[in-house]
N, C-alpha and C positions, 0 to 999 in steps of 0.2 A: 812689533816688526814693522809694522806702519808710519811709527811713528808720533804716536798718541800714547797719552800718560793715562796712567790706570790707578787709580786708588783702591785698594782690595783690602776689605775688612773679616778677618776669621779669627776662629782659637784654633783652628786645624793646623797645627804646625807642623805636617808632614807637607802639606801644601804650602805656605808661606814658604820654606826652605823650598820648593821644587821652585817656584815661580814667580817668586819677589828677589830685586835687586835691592832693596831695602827695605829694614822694619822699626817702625814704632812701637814699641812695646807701652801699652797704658798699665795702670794696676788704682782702682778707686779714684777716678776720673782723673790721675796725672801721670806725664809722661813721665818713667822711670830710668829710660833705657833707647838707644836705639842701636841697633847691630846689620850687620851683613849677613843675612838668614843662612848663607851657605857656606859659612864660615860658623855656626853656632851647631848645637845638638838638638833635635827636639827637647832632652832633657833639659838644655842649658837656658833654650827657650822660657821652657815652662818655670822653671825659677824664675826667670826677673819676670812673670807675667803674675805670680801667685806671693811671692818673696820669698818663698821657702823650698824647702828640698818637698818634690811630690815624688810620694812611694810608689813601688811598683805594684800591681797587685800579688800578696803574697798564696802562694799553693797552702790549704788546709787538706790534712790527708781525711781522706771520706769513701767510706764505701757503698755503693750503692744497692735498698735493699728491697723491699716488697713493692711491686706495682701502686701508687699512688693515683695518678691520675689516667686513663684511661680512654680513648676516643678512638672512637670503629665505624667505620660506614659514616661518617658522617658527609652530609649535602643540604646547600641550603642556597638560596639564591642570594644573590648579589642585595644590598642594601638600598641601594639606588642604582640610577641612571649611571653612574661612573663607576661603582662599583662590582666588585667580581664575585660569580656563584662560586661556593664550595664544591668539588669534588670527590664523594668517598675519602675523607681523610680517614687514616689510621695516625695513632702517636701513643705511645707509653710515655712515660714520665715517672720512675721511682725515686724512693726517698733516698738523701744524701747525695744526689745528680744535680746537675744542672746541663738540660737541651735547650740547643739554641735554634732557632729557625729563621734562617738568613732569606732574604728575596727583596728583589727589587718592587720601591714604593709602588701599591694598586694592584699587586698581585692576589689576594686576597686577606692579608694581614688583618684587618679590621674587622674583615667577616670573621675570622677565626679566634679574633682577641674577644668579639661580641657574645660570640656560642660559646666561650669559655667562663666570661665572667655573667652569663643570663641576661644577660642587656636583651640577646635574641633566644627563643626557646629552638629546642632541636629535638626528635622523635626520641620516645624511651629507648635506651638500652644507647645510644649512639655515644656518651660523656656520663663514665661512672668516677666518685671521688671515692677511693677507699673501698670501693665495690657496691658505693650505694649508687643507684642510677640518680643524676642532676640535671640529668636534658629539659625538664619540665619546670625547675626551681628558677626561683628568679635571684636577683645578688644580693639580698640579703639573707636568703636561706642560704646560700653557697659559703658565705662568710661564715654564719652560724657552725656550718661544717668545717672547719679551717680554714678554708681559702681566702686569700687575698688578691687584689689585681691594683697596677698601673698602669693605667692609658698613655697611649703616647701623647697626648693633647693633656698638656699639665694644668692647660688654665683656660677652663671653659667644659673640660669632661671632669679631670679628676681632681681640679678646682672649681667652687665658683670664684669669678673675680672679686667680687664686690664685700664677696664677704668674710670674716678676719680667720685668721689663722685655727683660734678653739670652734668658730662655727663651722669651717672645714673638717675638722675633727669628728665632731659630734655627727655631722652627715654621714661620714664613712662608717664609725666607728658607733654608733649608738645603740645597735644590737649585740654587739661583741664585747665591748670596752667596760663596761661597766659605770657607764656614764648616768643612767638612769635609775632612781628610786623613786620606788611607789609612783612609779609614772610622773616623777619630777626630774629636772637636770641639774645636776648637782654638779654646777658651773667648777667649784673649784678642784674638782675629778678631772675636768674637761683639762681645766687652767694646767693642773698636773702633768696630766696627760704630753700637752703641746710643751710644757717647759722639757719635759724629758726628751724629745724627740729634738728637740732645738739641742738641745748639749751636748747627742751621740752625735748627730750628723752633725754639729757646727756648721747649724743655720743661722747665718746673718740677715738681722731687719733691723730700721730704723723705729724705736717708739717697740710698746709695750702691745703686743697681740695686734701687728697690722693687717690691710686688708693681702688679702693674697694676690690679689695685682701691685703691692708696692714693693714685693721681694724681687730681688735679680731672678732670669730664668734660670742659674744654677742653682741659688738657694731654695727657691719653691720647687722644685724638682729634689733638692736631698729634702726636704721637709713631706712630700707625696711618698718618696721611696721609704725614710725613716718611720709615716705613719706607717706603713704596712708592715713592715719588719719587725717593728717591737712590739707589736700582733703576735710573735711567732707563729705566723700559720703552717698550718703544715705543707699548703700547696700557694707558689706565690708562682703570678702570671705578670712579666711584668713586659711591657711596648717600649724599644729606644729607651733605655734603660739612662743612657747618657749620651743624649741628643742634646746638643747646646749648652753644652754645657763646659765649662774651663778643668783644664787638667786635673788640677787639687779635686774639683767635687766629683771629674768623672770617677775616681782613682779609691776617693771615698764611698762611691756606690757601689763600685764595682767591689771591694774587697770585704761588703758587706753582704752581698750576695753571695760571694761563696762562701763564707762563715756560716750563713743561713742554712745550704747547701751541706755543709759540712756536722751543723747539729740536725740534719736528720731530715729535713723539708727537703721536696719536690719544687725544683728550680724551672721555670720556664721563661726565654728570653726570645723574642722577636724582637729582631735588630737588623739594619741594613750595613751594619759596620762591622767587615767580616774583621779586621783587627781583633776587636770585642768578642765576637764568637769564636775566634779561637784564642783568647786567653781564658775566655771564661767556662766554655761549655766542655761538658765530657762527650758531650755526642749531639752530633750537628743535621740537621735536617732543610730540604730548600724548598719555597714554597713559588710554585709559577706557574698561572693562569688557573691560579684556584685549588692547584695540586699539587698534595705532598707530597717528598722525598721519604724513602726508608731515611731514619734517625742512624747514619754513621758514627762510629767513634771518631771524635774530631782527630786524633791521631794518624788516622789511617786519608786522610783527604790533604788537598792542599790549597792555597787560594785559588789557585786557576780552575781546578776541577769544581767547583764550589762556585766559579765568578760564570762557567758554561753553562750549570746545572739551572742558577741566576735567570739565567740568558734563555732557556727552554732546551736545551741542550743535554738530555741524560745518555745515562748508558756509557759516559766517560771513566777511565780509568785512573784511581790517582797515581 
């Protein structure tokens, strides 16, 4: 309105259609396409951005059955200086569900992804898996018991950069996976291992087992989410599930968590994109200034009730 030109770069095509008078569409570093954002679909979008038709995620019917994962009373302080103390969380979590826990970034998400995967310890009895108490285990006993987690920091938490695809593996997965004999690494278990994960999720890299800083951030993101999943754990924690990520692989995460969901694992999503949280969750919970929401059925809320609750705002009515 000023008068000055704006170059704006995103995949969020709900935004580009609200507030570009033009778009360049790239797909592997060449122009394909360019269009009048409000005159196109997000759908129509995201073809010429991927070249193919992206599916929607599809409903698997699943019923939800014994209390899996468990967290009562819990509190714990802030991790640093910028971050937020826990308050008395409660949360269930049963098998064949997926909860989402929506809240705006530094609310305490990290603290609560940290007490979840043992990065941080928490008083007995506060986080039971299957009704064993886990507040004291750290993450790789947690795994050992089924559980899986994804960080929202794909490259630097639940990657290292520098190092190739099977030795990401072998980090995560060396007490569970079956990577280990006789206390040696039986590389090509590993080798196996990463080729299978690369196939389901059609993970794209350049060259034969690279580092994990040469993948796009959509592809080392479906290659974190795919290691966890063909884990089958029974309990998977996963942060921005599909932050930064382009249509095709969000579309691809997403419909592989509710399959997950669907054979019988305990789904847990913190995400700040309520879209996400209600395509995916059966029951939605907000997390702000440290404190949980009751776990709603996402059926019964609506964005605005859910963007207040966000906001510090309870007690609203859907």
């Amino acid at each position: 309105a000023e008068g000055r030109s704006i170059l704006y770069i995103s995949h969020k095509l709900d935004e580009v259609r609200r507030l570009c008078d033009r778009a360049t569409i790239l797909r592997m570093g060449k122009v394909v396409a360019t269009a009048v954002p409000r005159e196109e679909t997000a759908a129509s979008l995201a073809r010429l951005m991927v070249g193919t038709e992206v599916k929607e995620v599809r409903a698997v019917a699943h019923a939800a059955g014994a209390d899996r994962l468990v967290v009562a009373g819990l509190s714990l302080p802030a991790q640093d200086a910028h971050g937020t103390s826990l308050k008395d969380i409660a949360l269930t979590v049963r098998s064949g569900e997926i909860v989402g826990i929506a809240g705006i970034a530094g609310n305490g998400q990290d603290e609560f992804f940290a007490a979840l995967s043992g990065e941080t310890s928490s008083a007995p009895g506060t986080i039971t898996l299957d009704g064993r108490p886990v507040g004291a285990l750290g993450i790789t006993a947690r795994r050992r018991l089924g559980a899986s987690f994804v960080p929202e920091e794909r490259l630097g938490h639940a990657c290292a950069p520098r190092f190739t695809l099977t030795e990401n593996a072998l980090l995560s997965g060396h007490a569970t996976s079956g990577f280990l004999a006789r206390g040696l690494i039986d590389r090509s278990v590993v080798a196996g291992w990463v080729d299978r994960v690369v196939k389901a999720f059609d993970v794209r890299m350049s060259g034969q087992d690279p580092e994990a800083r040469a993948l796009s951030g959509g592809n080392l993101q479906k290659f974190v989410v795919g290691r966890e999943i063909l884990r089958e754990p029974s309990l998977l924690v996963v942060a921005q599930p599909t932050w930064g990520v382009d249509a095709a692989a969000a579309a691809t995460i997403r419909q592989a968590l509710v399959d997950l969901a669907a054979r019988g694992a305990a789904v847990l999503v913190i995400s700040q994109d309520l879209d996400e949280l209600f395509a995916l969750a059966d029951r939605l919970a907000v997390i702000s200034e440290g404190r949980l929401s009751e776990a709603r059925p996402t059926r019964e809320l609506d964005r605005e009730t859910v963007g207040l609750m966000m906001g510090g705002i309870h007690g609203v009515a859907a």
